[in-house]
C-alpha positions as CSV (number, residue, x, y, z in Angstrom):
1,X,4.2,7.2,-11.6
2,X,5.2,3.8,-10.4
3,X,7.5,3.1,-7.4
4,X,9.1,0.4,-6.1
5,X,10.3,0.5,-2.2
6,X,12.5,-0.8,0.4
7,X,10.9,-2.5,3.2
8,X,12.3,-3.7,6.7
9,X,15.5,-5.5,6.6
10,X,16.4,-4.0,2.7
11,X,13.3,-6.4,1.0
12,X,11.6,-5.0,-1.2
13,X,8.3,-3.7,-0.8
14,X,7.3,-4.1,-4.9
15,X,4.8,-2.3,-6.0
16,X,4.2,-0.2,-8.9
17,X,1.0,2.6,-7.9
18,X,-0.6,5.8,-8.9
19,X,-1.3,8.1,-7.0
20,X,-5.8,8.7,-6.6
21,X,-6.8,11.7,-8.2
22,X,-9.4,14.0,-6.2
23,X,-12.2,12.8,-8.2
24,X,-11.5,9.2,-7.1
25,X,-10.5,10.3,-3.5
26,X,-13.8,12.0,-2.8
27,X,-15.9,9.1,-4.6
28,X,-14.6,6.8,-1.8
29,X,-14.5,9.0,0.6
30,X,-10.8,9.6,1.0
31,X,-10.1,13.5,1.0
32,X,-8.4,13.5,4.6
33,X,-5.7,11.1,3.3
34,X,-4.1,9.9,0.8
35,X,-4.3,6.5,-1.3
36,X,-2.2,4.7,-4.3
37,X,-3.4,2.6,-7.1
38,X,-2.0,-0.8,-7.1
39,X,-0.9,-1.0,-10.7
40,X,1.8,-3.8,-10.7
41,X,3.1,-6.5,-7.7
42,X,6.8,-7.8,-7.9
43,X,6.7,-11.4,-7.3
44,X,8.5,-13.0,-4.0
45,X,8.1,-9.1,-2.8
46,X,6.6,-8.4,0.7
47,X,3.9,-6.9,-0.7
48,X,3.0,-10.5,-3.0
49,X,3.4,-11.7,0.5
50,X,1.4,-9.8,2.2
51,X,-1.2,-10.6,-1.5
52,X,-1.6,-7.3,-2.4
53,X,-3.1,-7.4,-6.0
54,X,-3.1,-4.9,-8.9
55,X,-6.3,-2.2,-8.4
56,X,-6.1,-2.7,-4.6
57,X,-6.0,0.9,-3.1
58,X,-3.9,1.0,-0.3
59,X,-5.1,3.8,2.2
60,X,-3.1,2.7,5.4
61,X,0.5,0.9,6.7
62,X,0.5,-0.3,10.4
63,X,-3.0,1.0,10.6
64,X,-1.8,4.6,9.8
65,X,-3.1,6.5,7.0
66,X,-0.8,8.6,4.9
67,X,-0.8,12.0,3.4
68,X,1.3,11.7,0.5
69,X,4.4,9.8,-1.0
70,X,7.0,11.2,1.6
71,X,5.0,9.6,4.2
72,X,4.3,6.4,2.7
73,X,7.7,6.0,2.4
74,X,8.2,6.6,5.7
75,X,5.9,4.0,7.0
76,X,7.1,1.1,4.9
77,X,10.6,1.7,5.9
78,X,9.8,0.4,9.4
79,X,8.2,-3.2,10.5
80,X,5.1,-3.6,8.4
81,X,2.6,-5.1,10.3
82,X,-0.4,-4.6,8.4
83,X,-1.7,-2.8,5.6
84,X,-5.0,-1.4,5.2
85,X,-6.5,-1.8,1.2
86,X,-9.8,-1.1,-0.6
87,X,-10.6,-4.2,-2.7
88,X,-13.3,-4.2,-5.0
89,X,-15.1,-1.5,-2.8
90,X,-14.6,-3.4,0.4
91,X,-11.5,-2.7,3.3
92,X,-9.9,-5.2,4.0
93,X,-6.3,-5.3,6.1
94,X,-3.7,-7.7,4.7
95,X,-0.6,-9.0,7.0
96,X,3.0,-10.5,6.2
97,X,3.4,-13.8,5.8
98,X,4.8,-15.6,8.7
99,X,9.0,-16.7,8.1
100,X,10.5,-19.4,10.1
């Protein structure tokens, strides 16, 4: 399943994801919440931006976690301050570039 999302102001957030299965969810320790498979990053999209990068796993937007695609939605239709990723087995938080 890939999807590809509005952000604030109508940019796009641009991403492709899949969904974690509950094998991969429980391996890192993820079964209260939900997380996406980076699979693809539209260039010039917030999310390059913000350097999101195929395999990331994002787990969080404004330092919310999410419990499925409705609510991920949800949470990058608004301001996106942050957004919380597992890269390479390590979380880091990734923020918007600054426009002038």
């Amino acid at each position: 399943m890939g999807c590809s999302f509005e952000a604030n102001s109508n940019r796009v957030f641009g991403i492709s994801a899949q969904p974690l299965s509950e094998s991969e969810r429980e391996r890192l320790g993820m079964t209260a919440y939900a997380g996406f498979r980076v699979t693809s990053v539209v260039e010039g999209s917030v999310a390059a931006q913000m350097q999101l990068a195929v395999g990331d796993i994002i787990v969080g937007i404004n330092g919310t976690p999410f419990q499925d695609m409705d609510e991920f939605r949800k949470l990058i239709s608004s301001d996106i301050a942050s957004v919380k990723a597992v890269r390479n087995g390590q979380e880091v938080t990734l923020y918007p570039a600054m426009t002038f």
